[in-house]
C-alpha positions as CSV (number, residue, x, y, z in Angstrom):
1,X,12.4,-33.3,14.8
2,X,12.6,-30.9,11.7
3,X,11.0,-27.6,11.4
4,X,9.1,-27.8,7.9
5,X,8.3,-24.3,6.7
6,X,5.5,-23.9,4.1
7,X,5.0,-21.0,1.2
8,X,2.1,-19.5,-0.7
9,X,-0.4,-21.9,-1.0
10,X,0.7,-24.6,0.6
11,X,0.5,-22.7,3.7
12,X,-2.6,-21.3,3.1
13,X,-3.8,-25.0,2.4
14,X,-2.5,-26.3,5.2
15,X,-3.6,-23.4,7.8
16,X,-0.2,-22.9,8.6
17,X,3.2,-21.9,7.8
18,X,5.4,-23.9,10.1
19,X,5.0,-27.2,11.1
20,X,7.0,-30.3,13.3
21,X,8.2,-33.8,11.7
22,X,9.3,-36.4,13.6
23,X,11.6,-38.5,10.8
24,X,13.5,-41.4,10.8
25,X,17.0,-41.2,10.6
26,X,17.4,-42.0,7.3
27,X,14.7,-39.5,6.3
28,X,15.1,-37.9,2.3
29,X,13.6,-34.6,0.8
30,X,10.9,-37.3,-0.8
31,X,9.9,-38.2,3.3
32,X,8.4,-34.7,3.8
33,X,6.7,-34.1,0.8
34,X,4.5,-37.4,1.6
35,X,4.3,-36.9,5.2
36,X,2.8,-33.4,4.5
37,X,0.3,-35.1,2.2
38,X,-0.4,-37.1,4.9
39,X,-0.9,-34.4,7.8
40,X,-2.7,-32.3,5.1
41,X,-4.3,-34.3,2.1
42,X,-5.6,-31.1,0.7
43,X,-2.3,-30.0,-0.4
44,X,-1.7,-33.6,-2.4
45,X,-2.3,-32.1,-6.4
46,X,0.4,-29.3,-5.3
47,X,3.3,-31.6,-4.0
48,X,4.0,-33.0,-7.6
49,X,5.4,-29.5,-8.8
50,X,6.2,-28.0,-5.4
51,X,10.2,-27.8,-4.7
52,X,11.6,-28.9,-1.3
53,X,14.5,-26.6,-0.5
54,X,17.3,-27.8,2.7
55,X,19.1,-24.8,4.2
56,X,18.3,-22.7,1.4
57,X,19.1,-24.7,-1.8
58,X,16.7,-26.8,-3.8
59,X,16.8,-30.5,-3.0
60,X,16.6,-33.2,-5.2
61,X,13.9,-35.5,-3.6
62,X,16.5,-38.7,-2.3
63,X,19.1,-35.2,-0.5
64,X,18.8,-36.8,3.2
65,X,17.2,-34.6,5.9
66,X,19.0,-34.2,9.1
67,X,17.4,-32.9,12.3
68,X,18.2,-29.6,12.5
69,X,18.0,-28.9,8.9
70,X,16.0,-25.5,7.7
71,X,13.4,-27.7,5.2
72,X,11.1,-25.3,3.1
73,X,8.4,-26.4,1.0
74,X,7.6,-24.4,-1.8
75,X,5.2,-24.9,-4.4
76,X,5.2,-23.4,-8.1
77,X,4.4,-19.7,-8.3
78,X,2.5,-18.0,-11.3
79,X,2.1,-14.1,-11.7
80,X,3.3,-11.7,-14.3
């Protein structure tokens, strides 16, 4: 079980800024950007630009997850 937490409007999509994933062992960065598509298909057009970050630091999308891991998902943020 990982502890996914999600930013801006991801979470706002979603309805939620923390959820649960049950992932296989061999689970990558890539496995929880499609399982939150699949939990929340409203927040599909984001996931192509939004970052995954594991304890803190960006992840490229094969890092592996580990339970216990902080995961963060964090899509792109415009402002000026």
């Amino acid at each position: 079980m990982v502890v996914v937490r999600l930013f801006a409007q991801v979470r706002e999509l979603a309805g939620t800024s923390a959820i649960q994933l049950e992932l296989p062992d061999d689970a990558r960065a890539a496995d929880v950007a499609s399982a939150i598509v699949e939990r929340f298909p409203l927040v599909a057009p984001l996931m192509p630009s939004a970052r995954i970050a594991i304890n803190r630091a960006f992840a490229d999308a094969d890092t592996p997850i580990r339970v216990g891991d902080e995961v963060a998902v964090i899509p792109p943020v415009s402002g000026g």
